[in-house]
Every structure is written in C-alpha cells, then in structure tokens.
C-alpha positions in Angstrom: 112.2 40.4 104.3 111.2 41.5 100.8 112.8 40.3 97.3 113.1 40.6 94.0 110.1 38.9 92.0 110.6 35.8 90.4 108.9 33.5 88.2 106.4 31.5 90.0 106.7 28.0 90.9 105.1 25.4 88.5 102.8 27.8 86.7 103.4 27.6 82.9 103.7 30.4 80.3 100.4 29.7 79.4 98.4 29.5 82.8 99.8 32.6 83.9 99.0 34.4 80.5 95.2 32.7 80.9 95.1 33.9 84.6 96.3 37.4 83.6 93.2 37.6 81.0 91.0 36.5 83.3 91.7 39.2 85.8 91.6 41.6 83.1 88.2 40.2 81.7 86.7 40.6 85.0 87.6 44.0 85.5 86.5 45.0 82.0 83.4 43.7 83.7 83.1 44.7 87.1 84.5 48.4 86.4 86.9 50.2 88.6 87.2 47.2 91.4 90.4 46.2 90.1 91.8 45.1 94.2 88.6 43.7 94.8 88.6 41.4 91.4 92.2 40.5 92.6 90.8 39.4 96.0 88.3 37.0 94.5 90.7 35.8 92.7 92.8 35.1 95.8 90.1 33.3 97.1 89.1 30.9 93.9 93.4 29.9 94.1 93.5 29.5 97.5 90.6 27.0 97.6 88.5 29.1 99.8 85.3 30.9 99.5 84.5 34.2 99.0 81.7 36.0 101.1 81.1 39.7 99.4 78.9 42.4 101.8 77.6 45.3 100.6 74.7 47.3 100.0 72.3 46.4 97.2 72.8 47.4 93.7 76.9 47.8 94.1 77.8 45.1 91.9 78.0 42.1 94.6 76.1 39.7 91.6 77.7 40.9 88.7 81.4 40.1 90.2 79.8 36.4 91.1 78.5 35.8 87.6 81.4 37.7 85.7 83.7 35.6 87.9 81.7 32.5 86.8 81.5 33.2 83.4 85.1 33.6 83.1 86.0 30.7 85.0 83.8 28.1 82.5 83.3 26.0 85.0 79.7 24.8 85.9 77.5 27.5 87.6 74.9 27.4 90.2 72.6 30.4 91.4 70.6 29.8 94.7 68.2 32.9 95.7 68.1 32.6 99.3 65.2 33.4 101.0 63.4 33.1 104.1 61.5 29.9 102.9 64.4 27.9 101.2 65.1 24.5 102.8 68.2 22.5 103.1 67.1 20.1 100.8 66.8 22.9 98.1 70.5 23.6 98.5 71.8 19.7 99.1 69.1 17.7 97.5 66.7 14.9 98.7 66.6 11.5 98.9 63.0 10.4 96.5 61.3 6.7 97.2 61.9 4.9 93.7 58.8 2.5 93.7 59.8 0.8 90.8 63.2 0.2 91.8 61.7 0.0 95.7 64.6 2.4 96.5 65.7 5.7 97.1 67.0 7.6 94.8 69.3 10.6 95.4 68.8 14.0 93.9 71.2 16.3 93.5 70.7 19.8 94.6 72.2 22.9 92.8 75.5 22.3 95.4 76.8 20.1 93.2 78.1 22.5 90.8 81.6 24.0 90.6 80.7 27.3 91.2 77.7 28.0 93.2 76.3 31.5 94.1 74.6 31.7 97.2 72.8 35.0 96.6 71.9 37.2 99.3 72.6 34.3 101.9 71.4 35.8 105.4 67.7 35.8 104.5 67.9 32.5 105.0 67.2 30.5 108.2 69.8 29.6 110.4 69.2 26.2 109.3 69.3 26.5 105.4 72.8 28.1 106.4 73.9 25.9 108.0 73.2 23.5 105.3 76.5 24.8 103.4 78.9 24.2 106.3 79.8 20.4 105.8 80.0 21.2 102.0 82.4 24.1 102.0 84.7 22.8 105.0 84.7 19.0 103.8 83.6 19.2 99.7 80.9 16.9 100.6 77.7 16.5 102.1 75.7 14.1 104.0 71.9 12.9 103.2 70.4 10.8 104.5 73.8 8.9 106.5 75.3 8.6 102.7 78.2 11.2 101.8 78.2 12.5 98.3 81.0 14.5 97.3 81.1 17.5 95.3 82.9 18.2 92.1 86.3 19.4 92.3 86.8 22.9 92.1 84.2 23.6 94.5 83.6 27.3 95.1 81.2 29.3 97.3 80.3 32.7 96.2 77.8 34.4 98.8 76.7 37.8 99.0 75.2 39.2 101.7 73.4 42.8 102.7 74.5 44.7 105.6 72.7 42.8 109.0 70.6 46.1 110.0 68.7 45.8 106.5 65.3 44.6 107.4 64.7 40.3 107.0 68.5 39.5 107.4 69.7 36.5 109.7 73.4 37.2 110.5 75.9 34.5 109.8 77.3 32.6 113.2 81.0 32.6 113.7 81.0 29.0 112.4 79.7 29.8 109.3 81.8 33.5 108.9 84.6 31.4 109.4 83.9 28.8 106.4 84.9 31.8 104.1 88.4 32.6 103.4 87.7 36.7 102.4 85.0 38.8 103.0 85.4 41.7 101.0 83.0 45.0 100.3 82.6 46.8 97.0 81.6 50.2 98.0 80.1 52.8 95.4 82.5 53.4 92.3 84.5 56.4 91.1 83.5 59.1 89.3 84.7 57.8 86.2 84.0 54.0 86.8 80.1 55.1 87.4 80.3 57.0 84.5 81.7 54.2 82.0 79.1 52.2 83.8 76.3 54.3 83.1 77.4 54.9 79.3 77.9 51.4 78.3 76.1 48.5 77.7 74.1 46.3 80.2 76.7 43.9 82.3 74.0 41.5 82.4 74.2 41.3 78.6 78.0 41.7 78.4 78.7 38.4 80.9 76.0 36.6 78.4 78.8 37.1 75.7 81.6 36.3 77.9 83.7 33.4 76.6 85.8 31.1 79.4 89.2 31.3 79.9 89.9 29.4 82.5 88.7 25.5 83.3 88.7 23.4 85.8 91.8 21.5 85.5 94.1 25.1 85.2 92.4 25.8 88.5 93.7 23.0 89.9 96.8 23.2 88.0 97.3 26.9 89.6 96.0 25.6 92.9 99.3 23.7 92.8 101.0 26.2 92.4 99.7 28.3 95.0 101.0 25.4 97.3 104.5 25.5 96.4 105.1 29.8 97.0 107.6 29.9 99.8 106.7 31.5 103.0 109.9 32.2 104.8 110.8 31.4 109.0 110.5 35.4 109.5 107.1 35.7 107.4 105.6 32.7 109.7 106.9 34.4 112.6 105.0 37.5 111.4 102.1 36.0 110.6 101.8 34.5 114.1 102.6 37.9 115.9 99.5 39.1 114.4 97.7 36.3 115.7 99.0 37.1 119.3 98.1 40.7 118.8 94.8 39.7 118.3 93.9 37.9 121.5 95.2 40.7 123.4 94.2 43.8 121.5 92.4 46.4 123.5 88.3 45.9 122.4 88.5 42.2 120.8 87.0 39.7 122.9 87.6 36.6 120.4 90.9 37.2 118.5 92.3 34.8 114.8 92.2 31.3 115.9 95.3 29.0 114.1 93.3 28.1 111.5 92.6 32.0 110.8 96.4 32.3 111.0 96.7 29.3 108.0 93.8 31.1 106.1 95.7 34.2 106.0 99.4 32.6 104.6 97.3 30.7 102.3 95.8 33.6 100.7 99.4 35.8 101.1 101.2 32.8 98.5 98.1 33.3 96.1 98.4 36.8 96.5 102.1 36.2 95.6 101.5 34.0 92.7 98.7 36.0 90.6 101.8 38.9 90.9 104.4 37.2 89.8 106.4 35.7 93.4 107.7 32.8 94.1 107.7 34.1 97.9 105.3 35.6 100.0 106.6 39.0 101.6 105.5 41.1 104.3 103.1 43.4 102.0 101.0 40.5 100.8 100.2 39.5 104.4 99.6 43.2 104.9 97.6 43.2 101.5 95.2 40.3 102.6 94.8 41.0 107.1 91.7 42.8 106.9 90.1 40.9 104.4 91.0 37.3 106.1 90.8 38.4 110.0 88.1 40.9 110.3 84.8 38.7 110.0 86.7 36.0 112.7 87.7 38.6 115.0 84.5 39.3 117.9 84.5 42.8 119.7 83.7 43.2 123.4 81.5 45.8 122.4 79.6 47.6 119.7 81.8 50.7 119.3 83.9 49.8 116.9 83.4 48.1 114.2 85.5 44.5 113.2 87.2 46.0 110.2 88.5 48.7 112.2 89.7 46.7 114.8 91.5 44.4 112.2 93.2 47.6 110.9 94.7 48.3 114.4 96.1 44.8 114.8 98.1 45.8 111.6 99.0 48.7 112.3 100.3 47.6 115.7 102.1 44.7 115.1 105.9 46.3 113.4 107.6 44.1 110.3 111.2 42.8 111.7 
C-alpha cells in the first residue's frame, strides 16, 4: 500500500516553504517536541481542535501561544475556572436603552484562535458552552446564531482528572476534539537548552507570523484533495471493527471517529510531502485520534493503552 512521495496537491511552492517554517519556528520554541508540534499542526489543517493533557509546567501553554503566535491569526486566552460562565466564553446579549434594543456582545470565542486554558475546572456547563461552536463554527444566544470567524481553532489544555478541582470532559465534549496529545517531561538535552536559554514567554513576544488566515484555508484545501486509496479505507474501517469488539472496550470509534482519523492521516500526508495517505500515517495518528473516544469496561487499563492494542492487532493487507 505504500508509495513514493509526491508533490502535494494544490499546495504552492510558497505555502509549503511557509508551512515548513512554521513547524520549525514552533519547535525552536517548544524544544525537543518535534512529533508533538507536528500533531498540532495536524490538527490546525485538518480543521479540528486540539485538546493537550499533561501535568502542569510541561509546556501545554507555551505550544498554544507559540502555535498562535506563529499562525498570526487573532488570539484568544480564556482562564477557566470554577466560576466562569457561558456568557464569558460566548458573550451576552445587553438592553440598549437608547436604541430600546439588545445589543449583542461578543465573547472572546469569536477569535480565530482561542485557548481554552486548563478547561476541566470549569463546570460542566461553561463546557458545554464550546460544543455548538467547535462542531458547528457558530453559536446561539439568545435564539440568534452568530457565526465565528473562519479559521476557527480550539486549543484546550487540560491537567490529569485525579488533580484536585478538575471536572472531566463528557464523551460529547472529548469527542469535539480531533487529537488529544500529551507532552511528557523533555530530554536531557531539550531540558537543558531550556533551562540555559531565554524565557519562552519573552521569545513568543518576539515571534513574527508566518502563516495567515487565508494560507490556512488555502492548505485546508489541500488537505482535502490527498488521496486515500480503497485498501487505506478498508483499513481504516478494520480498525474501527476492532474496536467494538476488542477485549476491555465497552464503547469502541464511532464513524465519525473513523472520518476524524483519515482526515488527520491526508494532513499528516500533506505537511510530509504526499499526495496519498499510506498505512504509517493512519498508524502515526490511531492513538492520538481513537484513544479519548474509546470507553473501557473497567479501570485497569488505561484508554491509550487500549488504543495501542487495537493497532497492534489489526495486520496492514
């Protein structure tokens, strides 16, 4: 099932030289998480959104706002917290006496970017605040839709659910994120550099764009048009059948997991070079895409883990 790389589809000389930078300006800034950096920007191509877990102080932020920065597109940071209300994510409707009207506010959703910091200590309610806006691009106030700007792109981070004051995500709203990915602690050497050089926080206040809105879009289009063969489909949906029958999993990838994960392999296969997604990109992306959708019958092992068997059970024809 593999091939030769080819030029991608509809991507210009230019837009993948700018994409290229920007991965490499990222990882100047987010040190030794070169996979990871690639993963987010998997997720900005594919039109998804990116949930990052970790501990604190691994660099969850810093990928957000170095990712942001790069992207020059307009940024939004929400600090969620146990207090925060839908209507300081979405915005409120405010009685114009003058005008004897009301008058819509925005909230800091309608942004390009937004970074939802630290998301599960909020209420299930303030959560659930972001689902109609990341599956739809739009949200409702009020019985009046407003729509959001276009690239619209959640970044959430989120601490481990046995930290004190977390609210775990429901399935609904795990499910609204196309990766999920972990940084872990850094190398030896990537610690070090970190350690000896200057403050990221000042760094990403330096960083110049690269990228803008309209070559997101443009490479969005591109993304669309990477082949996925008859034999790569029929892979992808083995894997999908694995999953409701794997030993341990009592929820396995629903269909729309299944398009998730072939919509991430072709930007997978774009940002290195393809034309065509092949079995390794699929392979690259499972764990990432399947494990936060996939439920466990139990609490022995954990949904990353189980994710991993899947692959590893499922053979490449």
């Amino acid at each position: 099932m593999s091939a030769s790389p080819t030029a991608a589809p509809m991507l210009t000389d230019g837009l993948r030289a700018s994409l290229d930078r920007a991965q490499t300006q990222v990882n100047g800034l987010v040190l030794g998480k070169a996979h990871e950096v690639r993963l987010a920007f998997v997720a900005l191509l594919s039109g998804g959104h990116l949930l990052i877990e970790d501990l604190p102080g691994l660099g969850k932020t810093t990928l957000a706002h170095a990712l942001a920065a790069t992207l020059g597109l307009d940024f939004q940071r929400v600090q969620f917290t146990s207090d925060l209300l839908p209507a300081d994510v979405v915005g409120v409707s405010v009685f114009d006496p003058q005008a004897r009207r009301f008058e819509f506010h925005p909230g800091p959703i309608f942004t390009h970017v937004l970074l939802a910091d630290e998301i599960n200590r909020a209420p299930p309610r303030t959560q659930s605040a972001l689902l109609e806006a990341m599956a739809e691009h739009q949200v409702t106030v009020d019985g009046t839709t407003h729509l959001l700007p276009d690239p619209f792109f959640v970044i959430a981070t989120q601490n481990p659910v046995d930290l004190s004051g977390t609210y775990p995500l429901p399935d609904s709203q795990l499910d609204r994120f196309l990766l999920r990915l972990a940084l872990g602690y850094p190398s030896e050497a990537a610690e070090r550099d970190l350690l000896a050089g200057a403050d990221r926080r000042d760094l990403i206040a330096q960083t110049l764009p690269i990228l803008g809105a309209d070559d997101v879009i443009a490479a969005r289009r591109a993304v669309n048009a990477v082949h996925a063969s008859d034999a790569l489909i029929a892979y992808v949906q083995a894997l999908l059948a694995r999953s409701r029958r794997h030993a341990g999993v009592r929820v396995g990838l629903s269909p729309r997991a299944g398009l998730a994960l072939l919509r991430a392999a072709r930007a997978y296969a774009l940002l290195l070079g393809r034309s065509h997604v092949v079995p390794e990109d699929v392979q690259a992306l499972f764990v990432p895409v399947a494990s936060h959708r996939l439920t466990a019958d139990a609490q022995g092992e954990s949904d990353a883990a189980l994710a991993k068997a899947i692959l590893h059970a499922v053979p490449v024809d």
